[in-house]
Each structure stands twice: as C-alpha cells, then as structure tokens.
N, C-alpha and C positions, 0 to 999 in steps of 0.2 A: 275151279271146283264147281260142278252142276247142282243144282237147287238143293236135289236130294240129301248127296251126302253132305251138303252144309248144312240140312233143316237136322241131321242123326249127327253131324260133329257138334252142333251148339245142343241138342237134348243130352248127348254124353257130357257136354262143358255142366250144363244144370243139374246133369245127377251125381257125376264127382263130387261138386262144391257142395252142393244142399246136402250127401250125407258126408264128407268129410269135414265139414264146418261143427257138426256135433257128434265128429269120433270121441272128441271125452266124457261126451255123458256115456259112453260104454261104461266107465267105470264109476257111474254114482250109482248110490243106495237107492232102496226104495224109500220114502219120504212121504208125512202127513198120509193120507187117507190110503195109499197103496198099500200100508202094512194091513189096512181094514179089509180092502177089496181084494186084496192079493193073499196076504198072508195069514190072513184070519177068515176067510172066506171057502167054505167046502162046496160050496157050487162051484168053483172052478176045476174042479180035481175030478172030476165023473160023467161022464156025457149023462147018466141018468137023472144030471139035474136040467138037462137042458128044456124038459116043460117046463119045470116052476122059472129060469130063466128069463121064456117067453112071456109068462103070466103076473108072474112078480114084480114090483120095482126093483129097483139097481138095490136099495138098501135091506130089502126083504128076508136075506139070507140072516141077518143079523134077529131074527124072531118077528114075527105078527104085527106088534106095537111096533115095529118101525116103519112110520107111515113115512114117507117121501113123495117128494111131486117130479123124483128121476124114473120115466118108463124110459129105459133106453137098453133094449134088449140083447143089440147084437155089441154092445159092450164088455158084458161080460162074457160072452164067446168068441172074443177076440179073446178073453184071459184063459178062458179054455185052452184055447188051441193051443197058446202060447205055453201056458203051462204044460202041455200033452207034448211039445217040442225041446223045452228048456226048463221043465221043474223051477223050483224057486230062482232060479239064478237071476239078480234083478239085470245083470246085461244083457239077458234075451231078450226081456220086456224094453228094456231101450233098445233093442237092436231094429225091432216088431217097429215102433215109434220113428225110430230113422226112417225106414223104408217106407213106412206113410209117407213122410212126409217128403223122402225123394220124390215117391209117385207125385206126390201133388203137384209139387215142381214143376213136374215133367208137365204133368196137365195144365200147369199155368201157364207153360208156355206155348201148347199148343193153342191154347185158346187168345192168348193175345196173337199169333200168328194167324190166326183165322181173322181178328177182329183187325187188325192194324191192316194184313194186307188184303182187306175184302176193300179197301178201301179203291186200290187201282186195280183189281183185278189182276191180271198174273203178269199185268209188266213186269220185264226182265229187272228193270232198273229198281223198281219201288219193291219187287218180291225179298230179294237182298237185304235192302234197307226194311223190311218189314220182319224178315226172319233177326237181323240184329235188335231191332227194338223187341222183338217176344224173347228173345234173352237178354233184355235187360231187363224186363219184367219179372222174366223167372228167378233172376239172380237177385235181384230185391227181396222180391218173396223168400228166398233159399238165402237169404243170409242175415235179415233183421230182425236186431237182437230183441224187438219184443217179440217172438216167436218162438224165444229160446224155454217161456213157460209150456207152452204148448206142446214141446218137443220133448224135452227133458225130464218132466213130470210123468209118471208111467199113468197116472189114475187121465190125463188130458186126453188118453186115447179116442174118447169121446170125441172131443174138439179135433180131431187129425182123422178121424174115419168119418164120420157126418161132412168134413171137410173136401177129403179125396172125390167120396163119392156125389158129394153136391156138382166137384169142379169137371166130374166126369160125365155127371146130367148136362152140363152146361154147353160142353163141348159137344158132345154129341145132338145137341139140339141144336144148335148154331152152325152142325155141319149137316144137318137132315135137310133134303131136301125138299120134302113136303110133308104134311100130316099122316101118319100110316105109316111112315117109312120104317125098316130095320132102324135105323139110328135113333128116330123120335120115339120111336118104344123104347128103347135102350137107354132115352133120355128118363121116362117115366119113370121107368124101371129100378133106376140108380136113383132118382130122387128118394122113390121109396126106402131105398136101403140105407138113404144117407137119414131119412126122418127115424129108423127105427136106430141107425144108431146117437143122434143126439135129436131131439126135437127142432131146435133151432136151424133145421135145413130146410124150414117153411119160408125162410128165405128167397131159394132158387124161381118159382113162379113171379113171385113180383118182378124178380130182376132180367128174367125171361121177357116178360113183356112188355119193360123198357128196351128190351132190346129190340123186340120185333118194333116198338114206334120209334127205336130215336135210329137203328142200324139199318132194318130190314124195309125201314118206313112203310110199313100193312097197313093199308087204309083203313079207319076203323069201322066202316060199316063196310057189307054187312056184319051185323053182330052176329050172326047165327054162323062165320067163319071163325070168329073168337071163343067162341062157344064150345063146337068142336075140337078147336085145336086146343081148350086149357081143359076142359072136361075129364079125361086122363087122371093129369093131377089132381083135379079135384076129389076126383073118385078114389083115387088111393090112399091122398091127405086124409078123408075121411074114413078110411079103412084102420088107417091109423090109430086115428083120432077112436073110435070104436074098441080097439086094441087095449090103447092108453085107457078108456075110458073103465072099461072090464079089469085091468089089474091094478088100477089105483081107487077106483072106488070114483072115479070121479076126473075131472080135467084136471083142477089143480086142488088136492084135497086139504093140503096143508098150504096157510096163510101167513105169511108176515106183516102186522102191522105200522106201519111207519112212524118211527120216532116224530116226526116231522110234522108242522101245522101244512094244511094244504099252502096258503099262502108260501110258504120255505119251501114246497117240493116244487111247487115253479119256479121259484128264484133261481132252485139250485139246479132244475134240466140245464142249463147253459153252461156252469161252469162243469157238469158234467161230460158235457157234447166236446165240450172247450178242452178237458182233462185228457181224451182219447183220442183228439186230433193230435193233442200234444205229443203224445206218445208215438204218433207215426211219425214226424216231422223231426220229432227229439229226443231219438231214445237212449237216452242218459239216465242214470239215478234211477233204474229202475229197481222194484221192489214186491218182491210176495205176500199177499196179503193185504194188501193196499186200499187205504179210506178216504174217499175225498171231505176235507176239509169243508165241513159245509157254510154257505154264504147264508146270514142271519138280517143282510137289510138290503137296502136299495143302494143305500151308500158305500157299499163294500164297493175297493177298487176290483176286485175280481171279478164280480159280477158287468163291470164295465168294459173288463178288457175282453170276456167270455163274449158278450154283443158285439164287440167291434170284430173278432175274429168270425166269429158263425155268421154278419152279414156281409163279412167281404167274403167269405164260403159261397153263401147265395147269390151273391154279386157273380161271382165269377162262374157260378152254374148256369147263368142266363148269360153270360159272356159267348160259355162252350157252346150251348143251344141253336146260337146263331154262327159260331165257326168252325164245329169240329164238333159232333158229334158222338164220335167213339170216345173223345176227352171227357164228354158227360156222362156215359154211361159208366165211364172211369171212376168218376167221383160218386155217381150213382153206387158203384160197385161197395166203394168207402164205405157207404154210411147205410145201405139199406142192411147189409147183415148183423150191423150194430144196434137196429130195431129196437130186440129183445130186450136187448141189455139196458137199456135207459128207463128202469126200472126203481123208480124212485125210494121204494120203501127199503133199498138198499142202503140207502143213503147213510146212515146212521143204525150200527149194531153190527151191519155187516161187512166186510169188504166189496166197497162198490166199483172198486176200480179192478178189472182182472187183466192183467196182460192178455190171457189166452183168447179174450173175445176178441181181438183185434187181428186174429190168425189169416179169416177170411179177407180179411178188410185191407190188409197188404198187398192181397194181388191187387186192388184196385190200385193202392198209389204207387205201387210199380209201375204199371201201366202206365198211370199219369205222367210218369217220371219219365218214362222212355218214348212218348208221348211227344214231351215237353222238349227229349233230345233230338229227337227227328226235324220238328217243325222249326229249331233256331241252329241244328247244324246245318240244314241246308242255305242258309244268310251265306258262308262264308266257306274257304279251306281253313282258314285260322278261327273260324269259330266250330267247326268241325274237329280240329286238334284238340280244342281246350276242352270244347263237353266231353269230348271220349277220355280225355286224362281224367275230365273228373269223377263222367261213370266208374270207371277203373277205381279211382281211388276209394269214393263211395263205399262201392267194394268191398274192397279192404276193411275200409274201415270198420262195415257194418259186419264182416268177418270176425275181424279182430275183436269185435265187440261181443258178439255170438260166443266164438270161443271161450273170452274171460268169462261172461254171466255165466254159462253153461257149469266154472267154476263154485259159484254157490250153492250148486244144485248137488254138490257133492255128497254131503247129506245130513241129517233134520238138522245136526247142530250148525253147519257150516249158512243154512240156510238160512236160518231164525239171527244167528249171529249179524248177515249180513243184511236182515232187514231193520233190527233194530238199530247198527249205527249210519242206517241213512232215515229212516223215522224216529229218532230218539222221544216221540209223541205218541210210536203206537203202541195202546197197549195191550194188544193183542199178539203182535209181536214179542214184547217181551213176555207175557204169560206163558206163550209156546217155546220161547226158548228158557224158560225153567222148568217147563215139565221137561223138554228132553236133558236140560242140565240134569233132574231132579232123577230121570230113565236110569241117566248113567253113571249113578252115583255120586254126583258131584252136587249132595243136601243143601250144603250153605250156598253155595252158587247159585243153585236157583231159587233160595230163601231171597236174595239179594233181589234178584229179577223181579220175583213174583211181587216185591214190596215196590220193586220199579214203578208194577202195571199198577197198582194200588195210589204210588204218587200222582200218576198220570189221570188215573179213574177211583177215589177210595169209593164211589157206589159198583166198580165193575166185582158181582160176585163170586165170578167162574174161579177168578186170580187169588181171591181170599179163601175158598174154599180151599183151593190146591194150595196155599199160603200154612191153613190148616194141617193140611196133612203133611207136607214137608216139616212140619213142625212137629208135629209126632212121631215121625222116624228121628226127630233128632233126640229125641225123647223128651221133648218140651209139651206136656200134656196140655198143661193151665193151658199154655200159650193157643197150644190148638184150639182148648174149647172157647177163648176169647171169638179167634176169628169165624166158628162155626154158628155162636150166638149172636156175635156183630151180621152173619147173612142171614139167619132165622129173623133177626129182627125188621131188617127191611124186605125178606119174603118167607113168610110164614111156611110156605106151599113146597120151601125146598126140599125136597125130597130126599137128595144128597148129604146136604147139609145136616139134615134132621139124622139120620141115618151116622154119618160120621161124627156129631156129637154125640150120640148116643155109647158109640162104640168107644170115645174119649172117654164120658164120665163113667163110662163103666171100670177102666183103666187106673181108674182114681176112684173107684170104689162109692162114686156119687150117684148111679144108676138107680 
C-alpha cells in the first residue's frame, strides 16, 4: 500500500472510531444548561437575532441583568443552524457534537503526522512508522473517556468548536511554508474563529511559538522576524478582545471572589495541576460537577504527593529538551491549554475540576503516548509485539470506557444519580439531583436529597431554599417557612428566599 492511501485508510480508521465510540449519546436528552441555551432560548429559532448574537453574551437572551463574562458568539450559531436543521430534537445536537469532534480527530492526526514525520523527512521507512504513530494519537484523542464531557454534553459545543478550529490553525501553520502563505492566513484566520467561539483559543500562539523554537528551531533574532510573523494574531486577538469588550461591558465584568486565604490558593495550585494530570493518566471514577478537595496545610499528604508528581513532570520536560523534542512540545501541548483553567477562585463554591478542559490536552498525551511507542518498539521484534498489543488494547479499553460514561449522560436524572454515588460528599450533586427528582415529580425523593446537600453543607443555601419549596408542594407550609427564615437569617439580601417566604406566610394567612 503507497503512503497515500494508508495516510486516507488510517484518517478513515480515526473517524469511524471517534464517531462510533459516541453513537449512544444519539440517544441522550438535553441535560443541565442545554434546556436554557437550547430550549428556552429564542435567539436560536430566527436568524433576525443573529446581531444581538454577535453583540450579546452567551447568557443575554435570558434579559439585561444577566451579565456573564461568556462572549462566545459563534456558539450560539452553531444552535442556530442546528435548530434550522433538526428543531428541538436533542439527537441532532449530539449528532452536530459527533461530527466536531470526528473532524478534530481527523485534525489531530494530521498534525501529529506532520510533527512525528518532520522529524526524518519523507523516508520511506520512518514516514510509515510516523503515519502509525499520528493514529495513535488520534485514537487516543477519539477514544478517552474524559472527553466523553465534552462530546456528550450539547451546551460543550463550545469546547469542541474553539477546539476543531484551534487544531485547524495549528495544522495549517505548521504546514505553511512561509509567512504570507495561503495556509498561514488560513492559520490566522481559524484562530480567529476558534477565539470567537470559545475565548480560551488564546492558547494556539503560545503553543505556535514553542513550536517554531523547540520544532522549526527559528533563531530568535532577528526579533523584527518574530514580530511579523505573530502580528496577525496579535491583531485579531485584539479584534477580539475589542468585540468582547463592546458586548460585555468590559474584559471580565463579573468577579468571583475566592473562598480561599491567598496562602491556601497556593497550596492548592498543586493539587490542582496534580488533579488534571490525574485525569489523563487515570480516567476512572470520573464525575460531573466535580470539586477539588482543597488542601488546608503543609502537612497534608496530598499536597506532598501533588510536588512529587509536578517535579518529576518538570524533570522529565528537561529530560525531552535534550532528546526529543517533539516529546516536549507533546507535553507542552498538555499543559499550556490548561492555562486558563488553574483559576483558583474556583476552588471552593465552584466546581474546579471539569473534564471538558482537558479536551485540548489529550491530543497532547496522545502524542506522548505514541511517541513513547515508537521510540521503545524500535529496541526490539518482541518489544514491538507487546506495545502494539498494548496500544490495541488501550484502545479498547479507553473505548469501552467512552461508551459506558457516555451512559450517564443519558439524562439530568441518570447523571446527577451517578455523580452523587461516586461523590457521596458533593453537595452540589445532590442539590441537582433533587431538583430534577423534585422536576419529575418524585417530592419526597428529592426532600431526601436536598436534606442530603444540607448534611453535607447545613450553611449551603441554594439546597435549603429549594428544601423549602419542595416542602410546600408537599403542603408542609410551617416547614417551608422554617427553612426560608433559617436562609434570610444568614443572608438577609436573599432575594429568593425573601420572596418565597413571603408567598408561604401569605398561605397561612401570616402575610
């Protein structure tokens, strides 16, 4: 078989698997914020909202007062289109979702195929073995189950178009062969498209010009060649950024303060660095909604083991530096799009941990992985049997694993069910799996839950509210106004609260 059609049999082996790996989320619900952005949302139903689209936040449609710090425009014209193609039906919106994320796929492979076999140039021998490793790259990527957020979730669209079109800037800048080129505009270009639709594709320039010094090695002076060639992006980034700036009123209008003393939000970068590596290395027990446990001293063993792991990371990023190259920009690849996310003030209130930010961050240890097969099946024939058994298996198993999760996603109840019996601590989880118990009629059930979140947090008052109101459909009035005055009392300013006690004592005639 000649180069060709084995570089188009291995991109057909990457787009079978990557969208038959999440043929069942064809058949899950829309779930959490999709009923907002999708089903309660009238800017998707009319091109004539597509100015306020571009001008608005993501949450804008919902009235004035909903300030958000989401400018991500071509998000919801993606729900456009889709709805213009498939009306509510939520398996068009997974279908939309699949086919992202084949394409990414596809583009993850082409770009390890660029990067693995720049390395000998187009020997016969090494191009082979370079086209196998960019499919084992790709099929990492297209099969690990922490991706299965990013895929399966309809509202992640975000994370899966910012994604595509980042891995499309990439490739085509890494195959341009000078500045000016058709392909290096086309690199620009898709950057752009990938910033307007999720912010976080400010990523692609940094990792561009670890590429041009660790791959391309560009001498770094002159500067005034550096200059020209990132200028481009600069200039669009800030077109952006100008954009963003005009419909939010501002870069980032809305603040979350951190629960945290500063002293704890440095303790806990580590175990949070530590938390997302884990996730690629061991994706077991995963979970929606997910909080990192935060570390409170110096003596915590997690905090111990957090160090040991992040400088044998470092270790071995100075390792690659001096023998391989493409291995560090590999690892490079990991961690520079995870940036954003090590966002401390998450830490607590929020869920800091999200599967989906690690969407990007797999084609990198794909890479590494297939990396890591090339350079020790060549020792041997029998060490060449065993890594390819155990790619293959791999595989599978990161399949098998895909497919199951892909099962929780089934919908809000199946999901919230299965976060809370592997967190039996969050209570966040169980809050949302009572109000959809509470959706669908099932009162007492999520009376049970909601006193769950209560054990876990009695100051969490989102759970007591809704604790409230579950209790007044059951027609337990007193009960309600207990837990309505129990959250007036530790926040006066509740709005809700104040509001649903009111509508209690009026019910009992104490108004």
């Amino acid at each position: 078989m000649n180069n060709v059609k084995q570089t188009y049999l291995y991109m057909g082996i990457v787009a079978v698997v990557s969208f038959c790996v999440y043929l069942r989320a064809l058949g899950c619900d829309f779930v959490v914020d999709d009923r907002h952005l999708i089903l309660a949302n009238p800017w998707i139903t009319d091109v004539k909202y597509i100015p306020l689209i571009l001008t608005k936040s993501v949450w804008s449609f919902q009235g004035l007062e909903n300030l958000s710090n989401h400018y991500r425009p071509l998000y919801l014209i993606y729900y456009l289109v889709t709805y213009h193609i498939f009306g509510y039906a939520a398996w068009g919106f997974h279908l939309v979702n699949n086919i992202f994320h084949m394409l990414s796929s596809i583009f993850v492979f082409l770009i390890a195929l660029k990067l693995i076999g720049g390395r000998h140039g187009e020997e016969r021998e090494w191009a082979s073995k370079a086209r196998l490793g960019a499919l084992f790259t790709a099929l990492v990527f297209a099969t690990h189950p922490v991706n299965t957020e990013s895929v399966v979730w309809v509202a992640a669209i975000s994370e899966l178009s910012f994604a595509l079109f980042s891995f499309i800037s990439i490739y085509l800048y890494i195959s341009s062969e000078r500045v000016g080129s058709l392909r290096y505009w086309g690199a620009v270009i898709f950057f752009f498209i990938g910033a307007l639709s999720k912010e976080t594709a400010a990523f692609v320039p940094p990792l561009l010009v670890c590429y041009d010094l660790l791959i391309r090695r560009e001498p770094v002076r002159p500067i005034k060649a550096w200059i020209v060639r990132y200028l481009p992006f600069v200039f669009v980034g800030i077109v952006y950024l100008v954009m963003r700036f005009q419909a939010l009123g501002g870069i980032t209008p809305m603040s979350n303060e951190p629960d945290l003393a500063e002293g704890d939000i440095v303790l806990n970068f580590f175990p949070l660095v530590h938390a997302y590596i884990g996730k690629l290395y061991r994706p077991v027990n995963l979970i929606f909604y997910e909080y990192l446990d935060v570390v409170t001293g110096l003596t915590d063993p997690r905090l111990l083991g957090s160090l040991v792991v992040i400088f044998s990371v470092i270790y071995f990023a100075v390792v690659l530096r001096k023998r391989n190259s493409v291995a560090l920009f590999a690892l490079l690849w990991i961690f520079i799009p995870l940036i954003p996310v090590f966002h401390m003030s998450m830490l607590k209130g929020h869920p800091a941990l999200a599967e989906r930010y690690l969407y990007i961050s797999t084609a990198g240890f794909g890479l590494l992985l297939a990396l890591g097969y090339l350079y020790y099946a060549e020792s041997s024939a029998g060490a060449k049997k065993f890594l390819t058994a155990f790619f293959i298996g791999l595989i599978l198993l990161y399949s098998y694993g895909t497919i199951h999760r892909t099962g929780a996603w089934k919908n809000e109840l199946t999901l919230w069910q299965d976060s809370t019996s592997k967190a039996p601590d969050n209570k966040y989880a169980f809050n949302n799996l009572a109000i959809e118990l509470t959706r669908r009629g099932r009162i007492y059930e999520g009376i049970v839950a909601f006193r769950r979140s209560l054990e876990i947090d009695p100051g969490h008052n989102p759970a007591r509210n809704n604790l409230g109101i579950a209790l007044a459909k059951t027609g337990d009035i007193e009960g309600a106004v207990r837990e309505f005055q129990t959250v007036l009392a530790d926040n006066p300013n509740d709005i809700n609260a104040r509001k649903n006690l009111q509508q209690a004592l009026s019910i009992l005639g104490k108004d």
